[in-house]
C-alpha positions as MATLAB code, in Angstrom:
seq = 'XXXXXXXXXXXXXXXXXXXXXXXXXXXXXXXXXXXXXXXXXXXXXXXXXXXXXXXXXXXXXXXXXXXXXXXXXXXXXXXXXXXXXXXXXXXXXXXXXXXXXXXXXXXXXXXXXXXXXXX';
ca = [
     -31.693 -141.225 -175.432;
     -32.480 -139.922 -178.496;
     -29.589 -138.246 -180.690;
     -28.964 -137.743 -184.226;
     -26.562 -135.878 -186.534;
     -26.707 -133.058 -189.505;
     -24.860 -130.825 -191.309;
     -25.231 -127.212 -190.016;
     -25.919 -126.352 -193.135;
     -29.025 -127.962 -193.792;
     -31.733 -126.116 -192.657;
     -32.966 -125.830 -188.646;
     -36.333 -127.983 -188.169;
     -38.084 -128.423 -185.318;
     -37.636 -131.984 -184.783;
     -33.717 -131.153 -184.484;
     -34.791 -130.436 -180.270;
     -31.601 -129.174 -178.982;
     -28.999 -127.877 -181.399;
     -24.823 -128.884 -180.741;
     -22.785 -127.328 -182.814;
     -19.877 -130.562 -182.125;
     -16.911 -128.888 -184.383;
     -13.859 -126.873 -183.122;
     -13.916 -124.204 -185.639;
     -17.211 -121.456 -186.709;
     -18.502 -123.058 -189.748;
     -17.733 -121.215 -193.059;
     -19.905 -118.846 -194.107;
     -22.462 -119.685 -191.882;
     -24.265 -116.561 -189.050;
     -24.968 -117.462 -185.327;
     -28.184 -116.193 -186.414;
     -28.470 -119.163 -189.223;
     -27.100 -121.462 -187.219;
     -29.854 -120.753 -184.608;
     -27.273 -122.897 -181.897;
     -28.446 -124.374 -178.659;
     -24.875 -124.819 -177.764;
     -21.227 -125.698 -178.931;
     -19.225 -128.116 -177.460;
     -15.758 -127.880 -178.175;
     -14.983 -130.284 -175.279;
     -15.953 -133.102 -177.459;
     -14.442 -132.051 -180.857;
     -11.020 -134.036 -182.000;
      -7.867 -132.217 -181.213;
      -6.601 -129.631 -184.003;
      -3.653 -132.435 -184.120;
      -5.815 -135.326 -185.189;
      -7.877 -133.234 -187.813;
      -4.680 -131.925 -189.403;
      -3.608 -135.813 -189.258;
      -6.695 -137.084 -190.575;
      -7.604 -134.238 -193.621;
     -10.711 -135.819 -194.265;
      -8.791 -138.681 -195.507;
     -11.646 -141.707 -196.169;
      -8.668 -144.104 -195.682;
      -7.612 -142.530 -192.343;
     -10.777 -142.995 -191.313;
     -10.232 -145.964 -189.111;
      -7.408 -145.042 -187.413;
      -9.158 -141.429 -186.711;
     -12.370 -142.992 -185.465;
      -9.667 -144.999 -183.099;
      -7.346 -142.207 -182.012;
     -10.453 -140.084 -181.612;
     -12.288 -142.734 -179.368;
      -9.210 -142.310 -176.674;
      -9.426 -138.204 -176.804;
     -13.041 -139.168 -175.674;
     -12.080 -140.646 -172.697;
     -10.051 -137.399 -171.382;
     -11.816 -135.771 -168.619;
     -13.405 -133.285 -169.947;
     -14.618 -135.040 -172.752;
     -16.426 -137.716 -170.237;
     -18.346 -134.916 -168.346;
     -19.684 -133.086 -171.555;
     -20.473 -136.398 -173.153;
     -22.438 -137.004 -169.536;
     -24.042 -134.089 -170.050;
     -25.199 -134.541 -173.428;
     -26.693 -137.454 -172.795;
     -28.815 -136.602 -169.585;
     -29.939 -133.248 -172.882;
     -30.938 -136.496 -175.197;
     -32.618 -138.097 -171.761;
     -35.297 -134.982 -172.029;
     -35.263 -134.208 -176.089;
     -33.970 -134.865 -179.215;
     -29.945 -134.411 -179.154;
     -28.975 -132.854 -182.676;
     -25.083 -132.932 -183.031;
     -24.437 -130.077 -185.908;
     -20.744 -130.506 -187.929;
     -19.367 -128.650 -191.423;
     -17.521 -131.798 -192.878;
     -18.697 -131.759 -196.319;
     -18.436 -135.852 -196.511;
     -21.400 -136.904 -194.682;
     -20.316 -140.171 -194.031;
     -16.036 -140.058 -192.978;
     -16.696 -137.694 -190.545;
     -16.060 -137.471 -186.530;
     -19.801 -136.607 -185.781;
     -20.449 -140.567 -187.013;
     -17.886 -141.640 -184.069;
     -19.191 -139.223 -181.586;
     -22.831 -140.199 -182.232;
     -21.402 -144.204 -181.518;
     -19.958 -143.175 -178.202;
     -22.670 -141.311 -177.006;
     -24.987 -144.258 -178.055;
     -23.372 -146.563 -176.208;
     -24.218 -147.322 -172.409;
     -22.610 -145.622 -170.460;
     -19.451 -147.419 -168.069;
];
């Protein structure tokens, strides 16, 4: 499996493979046509609840990655993550988000899950 993560605002490349826009609102500013999208996934994007809660807060950031772990494990969520990986089986997974901090962000707790072996 081969996945990895990027802001959508960095340019497209073709070593991206398959583009996932993994965020529950349109990016700011940004076209369909610049986003050049493979797909968007809202199934897999923390609830408008927990992203009010968390604000981007670095020192919510553990209890987010934890709360947002267990709204991974809804339905849903399991059969898009399934399908994502059997996409990263065949190419290059790239999972897109806005968050301007590249490093508290929920694309850096979706890329763990969907790294993990599956249960």
């Amino acid at each position: 499996m081969s996945f990895q993560i990027k802001r959508i605002y960095e340019a497209p490349e073709q070593s991206d493979g398959t583009r996932v826009l993994v965020d529950r609102v349109w990016p700011r500013g940004m076209s369909k046509e610049d986003a050049r999208l493979d797909d968007w996934v809202k199934d897999i994007t923390p609830s408008t609840e927990l992203r009010k809660w968390f604000q981007h807060d670095p020192d919510k950031f553990k209890e987010f990655s934890k709360r947002y772990k267990l709204e991974l494990t809804s339905k849903v969520a399991t059969e898009a993550i399934r399908q994502l990986r059997n996409q990263a089986s065949k190419q290059t997974v790239t999972l897109l988000y806005a968050a301007k901090d590249e490093t508290y962000n929920h694309a850096h707790v979706l890329l763990e899950v969907l790294e993990r072996p599956p249960s």
